[in-house]
Structures are given as structure tokens and as C-alpha cells.
C-alpha positions as CSV (number, residue, x, y, z in Angstrom):
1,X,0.0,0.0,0.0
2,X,0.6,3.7,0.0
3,X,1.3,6.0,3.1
4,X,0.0,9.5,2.1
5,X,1.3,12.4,4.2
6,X,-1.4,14.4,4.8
7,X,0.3,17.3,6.8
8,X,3.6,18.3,6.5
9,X,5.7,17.7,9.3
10,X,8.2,14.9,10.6
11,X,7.4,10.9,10.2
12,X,8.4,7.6,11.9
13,X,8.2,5.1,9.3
14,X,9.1,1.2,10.0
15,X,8.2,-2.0,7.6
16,X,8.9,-5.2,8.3
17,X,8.7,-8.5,6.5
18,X,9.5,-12.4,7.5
19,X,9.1,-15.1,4.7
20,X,10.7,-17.9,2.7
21,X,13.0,-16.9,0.8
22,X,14.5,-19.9,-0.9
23,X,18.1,-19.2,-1.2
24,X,17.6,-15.4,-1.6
25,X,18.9,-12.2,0.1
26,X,15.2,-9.7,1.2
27,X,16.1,-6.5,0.7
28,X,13.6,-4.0,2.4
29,X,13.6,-0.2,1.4
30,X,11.3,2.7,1.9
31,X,10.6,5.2,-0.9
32,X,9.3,8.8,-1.0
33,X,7.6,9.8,-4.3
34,X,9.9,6.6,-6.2
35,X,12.8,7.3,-4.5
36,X,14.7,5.4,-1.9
37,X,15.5,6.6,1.4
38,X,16.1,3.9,3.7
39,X,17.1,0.2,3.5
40,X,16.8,-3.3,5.4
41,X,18.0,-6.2,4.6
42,X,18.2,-9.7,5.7
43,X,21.4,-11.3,7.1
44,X,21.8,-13.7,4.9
45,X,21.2,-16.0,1.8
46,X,19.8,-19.4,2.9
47,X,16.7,-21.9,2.7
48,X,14.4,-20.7,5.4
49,X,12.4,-18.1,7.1
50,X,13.9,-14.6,7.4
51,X,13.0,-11.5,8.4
52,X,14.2,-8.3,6.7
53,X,13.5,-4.7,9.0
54,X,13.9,-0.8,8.2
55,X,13.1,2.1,9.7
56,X,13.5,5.6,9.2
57,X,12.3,9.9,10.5
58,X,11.8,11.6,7.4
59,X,10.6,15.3,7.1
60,X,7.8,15.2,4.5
61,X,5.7,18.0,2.9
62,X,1.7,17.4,2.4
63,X,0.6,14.6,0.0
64,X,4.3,12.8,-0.4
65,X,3.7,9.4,-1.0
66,X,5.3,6.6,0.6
67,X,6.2,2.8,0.1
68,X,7.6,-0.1,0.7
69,X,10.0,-1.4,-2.2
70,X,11.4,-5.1,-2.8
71,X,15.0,-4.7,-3.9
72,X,16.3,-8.2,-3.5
73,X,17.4,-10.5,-5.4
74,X,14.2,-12.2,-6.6
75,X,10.8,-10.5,-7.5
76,X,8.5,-12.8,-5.8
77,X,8.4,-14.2,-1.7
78,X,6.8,-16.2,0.1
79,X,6.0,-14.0,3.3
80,X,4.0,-14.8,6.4
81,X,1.3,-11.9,6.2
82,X,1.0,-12.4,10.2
83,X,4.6,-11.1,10.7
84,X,4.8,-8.9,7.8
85,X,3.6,-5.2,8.5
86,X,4.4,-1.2,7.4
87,X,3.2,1.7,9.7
88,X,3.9,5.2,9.8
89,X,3.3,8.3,12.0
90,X,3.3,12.2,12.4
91,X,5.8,13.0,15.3
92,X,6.3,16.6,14.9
């Protein structure tokens, strides 16, 4: 989904994914308007569960538009939706 800034002001953002990545890296990164700003990765390339974890305090302006991106090294997971999530808050 997409995090709309509705206000402008200072956001918490933090994303968070765990699934099975058959013999692949996750690579995790958050993106204002297309662009990266942040990245998480997993700790390393094997055949089970893993999680991959950013966060970041961004100072947005009103209606910036923010994501999470995929930037590993395959297109498609298998995640666990339970453990997989993407929030974000005005803080100041």
C-alpha cells in the first residue's frame, strides 16, 4: 500500500517482513515519491524463514507518497502476512 502524508511535518516510518526466501537475500527499502530513502536487509542467503527490518524519521511535505519497495534479489516471496507489516506516524 501507500502512506500519504497528509500534513507536512516529521514521520516515523518502519516496515517489516519475514518469509521464505528460498536461497535469496530480502532487501527491504522505503521510498518517498519513487525514490529510496532507507534500506533493510536480511542477514543472509539461505533456505528458510527470514526476516528483513527498516526504519526511518523523514521530514515530509503534504501529500508525499510513501512505500515499501522489494529490492532483493528475486521479484517474488513467500512471506507470512501475520509477521509482515508497514506503519507510519506524524511526530512533529
Amino acid at each position: 500500500g501507500i502512506f500519504t502524508a497528509l500534513i507536512a511535518g516529521f514521520y516515523q516510518f518502519h516496515g517489516s517482513i519475514m518469509g521464505d526466501v528460498s536461497d535469496a537475500r530480502m532487501m527491504l527499502r522505503i521510498r518517498v515519491n519513487g525514490s529510496d530513502k532507507a534500506q533493510g536487509s536480511s542477514s543472509s542467503n539461505s533456505n528458510q524463514y527470514q526476516d528483513s527490518k527498516v526504519s526511518v524519521l523523514l521530514q515530509l511535505s503534504a501529500n508525499d507518497e510513501i512505500n515499501l519497495h522489494n529490492a532483493g534479489n528475486k521479484t517474488t516471496y513467500t512471506l507470512a502476512p501475520m509477521e509482515s507489516y508497514f506503519w507510519g506516524m506524524l511526530v512533529g
